[in-house]
LUMDRENDREN-817501 format. One line per 8 residues: number of its first residue (from 1); their letters; for each residue x, z, y of C-alpha. Coordinates in nm, 4 decimals. Example, Ala and Ser with C-alpha at 12.3 -4.5 7.8 and 13.67 -1.06 7.14 Angstrom:
<atoms>
1 = AS = 1.2300:0.7800:-0.4500  1.3670:0.7140:-0.1060
</atoms>
This chain:
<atoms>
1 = XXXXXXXX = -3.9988:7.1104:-8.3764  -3.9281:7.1603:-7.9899  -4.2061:7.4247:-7.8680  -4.2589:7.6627:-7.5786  -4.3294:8.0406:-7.6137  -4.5518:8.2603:-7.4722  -4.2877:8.3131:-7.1531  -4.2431:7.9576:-7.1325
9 = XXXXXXXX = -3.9151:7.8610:-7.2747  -3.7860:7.5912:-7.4608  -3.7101:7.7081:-7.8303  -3.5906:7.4844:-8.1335  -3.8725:7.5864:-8.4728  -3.8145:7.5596:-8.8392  -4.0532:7.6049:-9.1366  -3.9391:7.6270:-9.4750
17 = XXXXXXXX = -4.1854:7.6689:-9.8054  -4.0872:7.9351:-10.0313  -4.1105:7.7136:-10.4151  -4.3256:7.9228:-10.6441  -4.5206:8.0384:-10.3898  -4.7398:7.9991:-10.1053  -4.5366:8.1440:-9.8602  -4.4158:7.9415:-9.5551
25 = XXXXXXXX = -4.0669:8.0416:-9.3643  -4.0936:7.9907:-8.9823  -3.8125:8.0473:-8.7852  -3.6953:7.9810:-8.3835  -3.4157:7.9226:-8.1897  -3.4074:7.9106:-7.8019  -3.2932:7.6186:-7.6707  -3.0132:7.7167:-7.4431
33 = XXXXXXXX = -2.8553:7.9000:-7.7456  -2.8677:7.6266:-7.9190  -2.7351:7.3393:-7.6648  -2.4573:7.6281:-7.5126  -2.1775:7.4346:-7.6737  -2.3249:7.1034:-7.5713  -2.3430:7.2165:-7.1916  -1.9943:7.3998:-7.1861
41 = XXXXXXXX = -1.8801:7.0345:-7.3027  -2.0589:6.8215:-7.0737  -2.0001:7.0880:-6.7835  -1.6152:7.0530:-6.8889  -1.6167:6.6393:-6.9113  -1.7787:6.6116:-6.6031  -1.5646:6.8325:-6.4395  -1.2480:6.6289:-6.6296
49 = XXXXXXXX = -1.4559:6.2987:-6.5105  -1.4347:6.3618:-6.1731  -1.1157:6.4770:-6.1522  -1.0395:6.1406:-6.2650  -1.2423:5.9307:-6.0872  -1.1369:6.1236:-5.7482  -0.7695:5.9867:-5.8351  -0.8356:5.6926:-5.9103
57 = XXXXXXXX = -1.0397:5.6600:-5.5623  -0.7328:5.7902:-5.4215  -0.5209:5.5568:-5.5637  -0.7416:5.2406:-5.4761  -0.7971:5.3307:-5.1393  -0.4062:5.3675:-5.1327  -0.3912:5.0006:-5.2757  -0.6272:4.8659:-5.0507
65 = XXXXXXXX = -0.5132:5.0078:-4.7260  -0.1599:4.8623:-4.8409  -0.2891:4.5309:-4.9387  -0.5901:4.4522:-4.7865  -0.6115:4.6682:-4.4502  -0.2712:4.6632:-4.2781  -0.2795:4.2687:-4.3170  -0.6455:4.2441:-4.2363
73 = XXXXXXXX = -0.5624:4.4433:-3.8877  -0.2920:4.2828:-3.8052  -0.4567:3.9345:-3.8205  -0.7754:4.0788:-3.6062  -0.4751:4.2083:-3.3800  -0.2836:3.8619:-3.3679  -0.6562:3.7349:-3.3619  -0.7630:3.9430:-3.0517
81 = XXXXXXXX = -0.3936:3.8262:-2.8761  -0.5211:3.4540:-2.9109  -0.8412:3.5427:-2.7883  -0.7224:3.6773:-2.5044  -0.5193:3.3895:-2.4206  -0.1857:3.4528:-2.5583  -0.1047:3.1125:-2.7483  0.2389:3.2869:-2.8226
89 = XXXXXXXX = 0.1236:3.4628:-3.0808  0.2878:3.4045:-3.4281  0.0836:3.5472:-3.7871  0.3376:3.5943:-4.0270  0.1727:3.7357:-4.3367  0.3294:3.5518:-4.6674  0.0955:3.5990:-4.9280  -0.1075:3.3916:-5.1498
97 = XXXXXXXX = -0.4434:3.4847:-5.1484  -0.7315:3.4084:-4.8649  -0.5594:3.6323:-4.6145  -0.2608:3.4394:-4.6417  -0.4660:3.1262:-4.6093  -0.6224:3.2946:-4.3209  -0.3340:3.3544:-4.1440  -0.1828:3.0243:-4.2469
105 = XXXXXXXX = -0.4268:2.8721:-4.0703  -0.4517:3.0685:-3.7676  -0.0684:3.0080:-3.7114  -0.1392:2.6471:-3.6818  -0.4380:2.6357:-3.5221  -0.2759:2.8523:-3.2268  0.0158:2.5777:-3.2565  -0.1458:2.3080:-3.2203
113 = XXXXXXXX = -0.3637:2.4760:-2.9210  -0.0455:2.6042:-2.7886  0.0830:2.2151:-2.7792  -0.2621:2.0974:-2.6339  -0.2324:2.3377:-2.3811  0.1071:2.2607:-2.3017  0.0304:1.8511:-2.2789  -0.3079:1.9375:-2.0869
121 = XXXXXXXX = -0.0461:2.1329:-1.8451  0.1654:1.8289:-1.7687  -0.0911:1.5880:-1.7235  -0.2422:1.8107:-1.5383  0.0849:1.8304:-1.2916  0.0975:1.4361:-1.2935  -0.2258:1.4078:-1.2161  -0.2183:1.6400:-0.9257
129 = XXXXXXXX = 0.1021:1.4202:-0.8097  -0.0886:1.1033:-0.8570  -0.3877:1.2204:-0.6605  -0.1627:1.3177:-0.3768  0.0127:1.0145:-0.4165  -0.3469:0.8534:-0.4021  -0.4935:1.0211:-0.1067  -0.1526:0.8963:0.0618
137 = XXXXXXXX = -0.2123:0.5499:0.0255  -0.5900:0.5646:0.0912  -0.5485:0.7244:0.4215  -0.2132:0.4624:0.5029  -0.5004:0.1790:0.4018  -0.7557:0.3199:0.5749  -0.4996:0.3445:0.8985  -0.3588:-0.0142:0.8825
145 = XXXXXXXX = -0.7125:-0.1224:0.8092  -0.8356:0.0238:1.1271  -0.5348:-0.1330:1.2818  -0.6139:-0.5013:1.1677  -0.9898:-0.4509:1.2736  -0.9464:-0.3571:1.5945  -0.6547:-0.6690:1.6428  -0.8948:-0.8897:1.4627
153 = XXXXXXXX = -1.1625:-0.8113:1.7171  -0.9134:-0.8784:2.0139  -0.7930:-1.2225:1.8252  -1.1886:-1.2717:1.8299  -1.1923:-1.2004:2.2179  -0.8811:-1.4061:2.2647  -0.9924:-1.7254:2.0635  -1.3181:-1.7426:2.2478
161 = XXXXXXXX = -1.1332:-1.6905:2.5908  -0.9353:-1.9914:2.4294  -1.2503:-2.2261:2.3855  -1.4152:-2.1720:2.6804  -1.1026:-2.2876:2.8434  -1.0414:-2.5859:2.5831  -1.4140:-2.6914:2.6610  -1.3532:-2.7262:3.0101
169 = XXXXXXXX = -0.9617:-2.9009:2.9704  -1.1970:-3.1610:2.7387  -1.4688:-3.1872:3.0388  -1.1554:-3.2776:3.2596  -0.9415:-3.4944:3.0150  -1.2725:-3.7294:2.9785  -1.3051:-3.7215:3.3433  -0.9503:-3.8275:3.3996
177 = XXXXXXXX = -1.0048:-4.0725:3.1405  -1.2694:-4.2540:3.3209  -1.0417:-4.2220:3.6473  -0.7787:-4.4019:3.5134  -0.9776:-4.6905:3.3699  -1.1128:-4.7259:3.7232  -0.7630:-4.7413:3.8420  -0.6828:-5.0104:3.5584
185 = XXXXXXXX = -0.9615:-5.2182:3.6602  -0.8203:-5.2188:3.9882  -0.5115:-5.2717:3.9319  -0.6067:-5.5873:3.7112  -0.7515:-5.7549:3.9741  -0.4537:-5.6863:4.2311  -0.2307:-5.7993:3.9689  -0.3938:-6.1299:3.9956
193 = XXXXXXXX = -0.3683:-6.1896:4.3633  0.0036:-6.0342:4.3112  0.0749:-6.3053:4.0578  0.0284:-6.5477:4.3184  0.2834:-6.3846:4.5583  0.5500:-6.3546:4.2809  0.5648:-6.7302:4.2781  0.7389:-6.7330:4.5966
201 = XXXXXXXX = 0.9507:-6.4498:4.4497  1.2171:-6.6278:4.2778  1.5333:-6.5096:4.4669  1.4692:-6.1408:4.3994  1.3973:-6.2297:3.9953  1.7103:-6.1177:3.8698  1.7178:-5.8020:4.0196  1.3578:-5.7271:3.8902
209 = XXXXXXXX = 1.4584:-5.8232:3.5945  1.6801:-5.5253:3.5735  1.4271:-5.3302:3.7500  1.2361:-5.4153:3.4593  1.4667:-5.3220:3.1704  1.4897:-5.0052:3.3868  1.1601:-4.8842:3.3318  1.1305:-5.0076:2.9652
217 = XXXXXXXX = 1.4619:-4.7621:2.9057  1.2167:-4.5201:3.0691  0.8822:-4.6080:2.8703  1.1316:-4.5915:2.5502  1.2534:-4.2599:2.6673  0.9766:-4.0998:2.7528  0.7823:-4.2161:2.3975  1.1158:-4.0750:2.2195
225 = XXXXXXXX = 1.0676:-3.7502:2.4358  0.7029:-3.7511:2.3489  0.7200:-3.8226:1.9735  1.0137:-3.5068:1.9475  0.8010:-3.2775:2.1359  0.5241:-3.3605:1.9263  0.6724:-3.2616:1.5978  0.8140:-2.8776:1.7426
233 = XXXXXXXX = 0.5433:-2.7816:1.9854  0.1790:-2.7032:1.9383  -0.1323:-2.9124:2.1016  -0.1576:-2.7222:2.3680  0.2971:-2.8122:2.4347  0.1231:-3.1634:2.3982  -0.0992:-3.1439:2.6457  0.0834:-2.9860:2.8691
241 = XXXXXXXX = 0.4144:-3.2529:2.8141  0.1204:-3.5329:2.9028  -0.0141:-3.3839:3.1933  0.3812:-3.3508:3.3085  0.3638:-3.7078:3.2178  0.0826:-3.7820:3.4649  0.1864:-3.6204:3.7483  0.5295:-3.7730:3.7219
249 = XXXXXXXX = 0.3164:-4.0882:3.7017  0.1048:-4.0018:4.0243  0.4222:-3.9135:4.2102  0.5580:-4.2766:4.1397  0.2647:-4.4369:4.1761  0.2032:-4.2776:4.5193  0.5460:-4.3561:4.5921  0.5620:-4.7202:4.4835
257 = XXXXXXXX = 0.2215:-4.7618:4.6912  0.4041:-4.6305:5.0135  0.6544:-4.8919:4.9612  0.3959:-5.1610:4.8737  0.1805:-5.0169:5.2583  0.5239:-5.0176:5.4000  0.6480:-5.3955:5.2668  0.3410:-5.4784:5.3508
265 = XXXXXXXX = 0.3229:-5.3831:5.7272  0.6544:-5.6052:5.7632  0.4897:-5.9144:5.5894  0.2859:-5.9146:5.8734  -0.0840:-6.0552:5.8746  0.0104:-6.2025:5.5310  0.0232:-5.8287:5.3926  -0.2538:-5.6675:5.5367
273 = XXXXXXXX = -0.4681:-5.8009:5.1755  -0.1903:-5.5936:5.0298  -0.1981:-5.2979:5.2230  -0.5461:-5.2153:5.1745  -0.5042:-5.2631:4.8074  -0.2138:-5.0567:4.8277  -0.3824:-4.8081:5.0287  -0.6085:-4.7507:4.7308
281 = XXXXXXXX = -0.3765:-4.7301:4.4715  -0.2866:-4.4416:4.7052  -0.5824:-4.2953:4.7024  -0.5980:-4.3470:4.3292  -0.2877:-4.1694:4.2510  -0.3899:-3.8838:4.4862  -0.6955:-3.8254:4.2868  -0.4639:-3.8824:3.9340
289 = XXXXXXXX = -0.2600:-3.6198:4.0940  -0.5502:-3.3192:4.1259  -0.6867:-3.4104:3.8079  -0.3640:-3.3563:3.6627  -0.3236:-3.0047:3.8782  -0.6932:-2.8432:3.7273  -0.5166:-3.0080:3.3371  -0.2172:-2.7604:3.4691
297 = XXXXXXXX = -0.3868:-2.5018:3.5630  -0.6322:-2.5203:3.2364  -0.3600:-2.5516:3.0511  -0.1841:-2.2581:3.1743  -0.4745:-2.0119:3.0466  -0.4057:-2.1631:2.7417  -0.0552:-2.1519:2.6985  0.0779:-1.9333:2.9551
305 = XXXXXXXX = 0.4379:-1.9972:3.0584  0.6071:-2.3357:2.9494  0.9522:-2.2986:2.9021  1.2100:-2.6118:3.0474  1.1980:-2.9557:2.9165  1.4287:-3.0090:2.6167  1.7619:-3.1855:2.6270  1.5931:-3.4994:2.6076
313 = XXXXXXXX = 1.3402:-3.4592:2.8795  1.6726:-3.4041:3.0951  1.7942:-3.7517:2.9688  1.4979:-3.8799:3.0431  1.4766:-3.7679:3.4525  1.8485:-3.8994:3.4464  1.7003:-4.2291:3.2988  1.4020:-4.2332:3.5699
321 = XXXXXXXX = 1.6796:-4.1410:3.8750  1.9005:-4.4337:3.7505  1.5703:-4.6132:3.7688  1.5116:-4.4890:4.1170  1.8700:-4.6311:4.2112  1.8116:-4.9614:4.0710  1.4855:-5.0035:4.2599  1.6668:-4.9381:4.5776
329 = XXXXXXXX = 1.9279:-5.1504:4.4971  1.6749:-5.4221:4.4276  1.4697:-5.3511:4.7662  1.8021:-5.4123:4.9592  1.8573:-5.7195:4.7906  1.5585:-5.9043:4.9572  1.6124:-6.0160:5.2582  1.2454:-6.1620:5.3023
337 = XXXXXXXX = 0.8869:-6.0276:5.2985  0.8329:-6.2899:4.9782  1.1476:-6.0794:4.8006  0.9122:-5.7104:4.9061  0.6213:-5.8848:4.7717  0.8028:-5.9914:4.4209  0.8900:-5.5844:4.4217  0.5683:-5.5067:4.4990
345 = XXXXXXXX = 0.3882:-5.7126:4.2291  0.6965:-5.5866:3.9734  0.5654:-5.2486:4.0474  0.2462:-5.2794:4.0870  0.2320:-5.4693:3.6817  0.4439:-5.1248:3.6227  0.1750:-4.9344:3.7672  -0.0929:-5.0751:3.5717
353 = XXXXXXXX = 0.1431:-4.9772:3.2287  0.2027:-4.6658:3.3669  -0.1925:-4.6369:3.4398  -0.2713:-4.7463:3.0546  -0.0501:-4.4954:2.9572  -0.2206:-4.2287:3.1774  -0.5846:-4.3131:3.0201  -0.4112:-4.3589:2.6774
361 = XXXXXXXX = -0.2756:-3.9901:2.7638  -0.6326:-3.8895:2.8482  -0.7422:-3.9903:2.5757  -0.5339:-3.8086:2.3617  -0.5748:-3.5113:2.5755  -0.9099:-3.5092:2.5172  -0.9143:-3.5711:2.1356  -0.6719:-3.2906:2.0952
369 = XXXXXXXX = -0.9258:-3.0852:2.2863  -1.1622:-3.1429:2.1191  -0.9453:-3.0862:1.7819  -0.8569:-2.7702:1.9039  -1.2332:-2.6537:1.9965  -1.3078:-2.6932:1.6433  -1.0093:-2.5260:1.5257  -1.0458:-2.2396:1.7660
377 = XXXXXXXX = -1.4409:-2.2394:1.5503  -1.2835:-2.1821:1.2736  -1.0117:-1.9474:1.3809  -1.3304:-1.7566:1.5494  -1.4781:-1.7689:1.1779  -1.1760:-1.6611:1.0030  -1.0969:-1.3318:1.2557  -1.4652:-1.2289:1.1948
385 = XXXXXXXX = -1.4266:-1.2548:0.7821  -1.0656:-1.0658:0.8209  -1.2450:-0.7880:1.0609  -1.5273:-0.8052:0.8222  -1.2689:-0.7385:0.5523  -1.0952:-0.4874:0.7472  -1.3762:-0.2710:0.7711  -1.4569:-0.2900:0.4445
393 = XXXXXXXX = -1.1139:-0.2323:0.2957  -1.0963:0.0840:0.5481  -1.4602:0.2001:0.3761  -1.2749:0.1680:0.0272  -0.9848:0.3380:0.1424  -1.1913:0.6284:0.2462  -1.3979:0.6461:-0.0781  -1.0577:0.6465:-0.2727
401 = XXXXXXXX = -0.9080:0.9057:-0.0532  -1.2242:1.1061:-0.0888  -1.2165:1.0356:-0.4711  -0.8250:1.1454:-0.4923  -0.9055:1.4225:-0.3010  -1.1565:1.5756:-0.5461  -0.9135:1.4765:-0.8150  -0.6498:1.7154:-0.6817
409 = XXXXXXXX = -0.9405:1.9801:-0.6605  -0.9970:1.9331:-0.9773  -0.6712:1.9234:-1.1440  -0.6054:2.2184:-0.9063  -0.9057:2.4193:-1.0910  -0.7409:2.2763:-1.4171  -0.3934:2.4571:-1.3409  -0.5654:2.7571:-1.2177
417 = XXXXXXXX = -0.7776:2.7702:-1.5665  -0.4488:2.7032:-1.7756  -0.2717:2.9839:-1.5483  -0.5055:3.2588:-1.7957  -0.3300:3.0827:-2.1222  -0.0289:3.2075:-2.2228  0.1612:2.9696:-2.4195  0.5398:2.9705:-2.2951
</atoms>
């Protein structure tokens, strides 16, 4: 039984009966006499215990500083490298257990990243090159399409310069025009009264009969003349070959009615019909003459300088001098005022072919104005699309030179942010 004295201790009691008897043994033992041993033993173990346990601490935290904490720092080191930007960075620990797996897969994540890096580096480079490239050709667009806008505007200036002009050659072609048919009506009518004169004209015939083939070698040559130039040279070569064509006409006309007043004054009173009709003819071709001078002029705003007649418009003046020779011949071969009058009705039927060919001419020079008016609309149209154009092509080229420019910023910013990676 486990009791406490009177001082308070602990003590171990025992009660034995005495057989035979009534007596009762009681006897104590204090605890800590009792449980010495026991405590000396426990004292000792514990003592052993931790002895024990204090080396086998030691030799764990030996095991794990070798195992576990030199690898573990030198990831976080390698770790900290790559976090600072170092891509260089190689984790070799070869185990087989999560830090190795760890580290296994650092390595190639800071590979890869490293490779990234190094292909977000290049295109980086090209890109800056391209932009530059790209800001090179806007602003060259944007140049050349300033250029083009300001020569479309003076094409636009020019082409309406152009149809004023063309409006007015048209007013004067239709004018001439309705001259000339005048002058054919005229003639017409004088050709009748000259048909009656030619009667008596029979001794100069064969002469005016080459006369005659004369001027149709001229007619020919002058259509061949006409038909070449029309292929190489542009309407307004046209109009001014016709209008070269008229006032050659005038000039012979003019000159074949001075012959007519002057064969005329030495028929006598039979000529003096003549003379006033020549005298108009005259006046005719005069008037065919400054028509054809404000054509000229017109044209010359148009065209500006006109180079030489071609090769065959030389072959052509040699045909019309040889003409020239063989009227004279044929004027000395009459020798009486019925033999001027035949040469005077011969050139007065020329006249009237020369003076279709002048209104034909006219015409045509009007048509061809009036061609070119509307061409010269459209040509108008046209250089206002192509400025229209221009502008706006010189707008893009500004937006793409202000896009490459903020390109090159950017890829600039790019290389500057790649500059804090090391990975080379």
């Amino acid at each position: 039984i486990e009791l406490k004295d009177e001082k308070g201790r602990v003590v171990y009691v025992a009660k034995t009966k005495i057989p035979e008897t009534d007596w009762v043994i009681f006897s104590s033992v204090p605890q800590k006499d009792v449980q010495a041993d026991a405590i000396r033993f426990r004292n000792a173990a514990l003592l052993y215990m931790l002895i024990i346990l204090a080396v086998i601490l030691g030799a764990i935290t030996i095991t794990i500083r070798r195992i576990i904490s030199r690898p573990i720092r030198r990831l976080s080191d390698g770790i900290v490298r790559v976090s600072e930007g170092d891509f260089t960075t190689t984790l070799s620990i070869d185990r087989a257990d999560e830090i190795g797996l760890i580290s296994s897969e650092i390595t190639s994540y800071v590979d890869q990243m490293r490779g990234t890096l190094k292909t977000i580096r290049d295109r980086v480079d090209r890109l800056k090159n391209n932009s530059t490239t790209s800001m090179e050709s806007a602003t060259f667009m944007a140049s050349r399409a300033e250029e083009q806008s300001t020569s479309m505007e003076q094409i636009h200036k020019a082409v309406d310069e152009i149809a004023k002009a063309v409006t007015v050659l048209a007013d004067s072609a239709q004018g001439l025009a309705h001259s000339m048919d005048e002058l054919t009506n005229m003639g017409h009518g004088t050709n009748e009264i000259m048909v009656k004169l030619v009667d008596q004209a029979n001794l100069g015939q064969k002469d005016m009969l080459q006369v005659e083939e004369e001027m149709n070698h001229i007619t020919d040559s002058m259509n061949s003349m006409n038909e070449v130039v029309g292929i190489v040279r542009t309407s307004a070569d046209k109009i001014n070959e016709m209008v070269s064509m008229i006032d050659s006409i005038s000039e012979q006309t003019n000159l074949l009615s001075l012959n007519a007043s002057i064969e005329a004054a030495r028929a006598g009173e039979a000529g003096k019909g003549f003379a006033v009709v020549a005298g108009e003819i005259g006046s005719l071709a005069a008037n065919s003459r400054n028509a054809a001078k404000k054509i000229t002029e017109i044209v010359a705003q148009i065209t500006g300088e006109i180079g030489s007649l071609s090769e065959q418009s030389k072959s052509n003046m040699a045909a019309i001098e040889q003409s020239g020779d063989a009227v004279k011949k044929t004027g000395q071969s009459f020798h009486s005022i019925v033999e001027e009058l035949n040469t005077a009705a011969a050139t007065l039927d020329d006249m009237i072919v020369r003076m279709r060919e002048v209104n034909e001419i006219a015409v045509n020079v009007a048509s061809i104005s009036e061609e070119q008016s509307a061409s010269t609309a459209e040509v108008t149209t046209t250089a206002e699309n192509l400025a229209s154009s221009a502008e706006g092509i010189a707008k893009t080229s500004k937006d793409v030179e202000d896009v490459a420019s903020s390109l090159s910023e950017s890829a600039t910013q790019i290389s500057e942010a790649l500059e804090k990676f090391k990975i080379d």
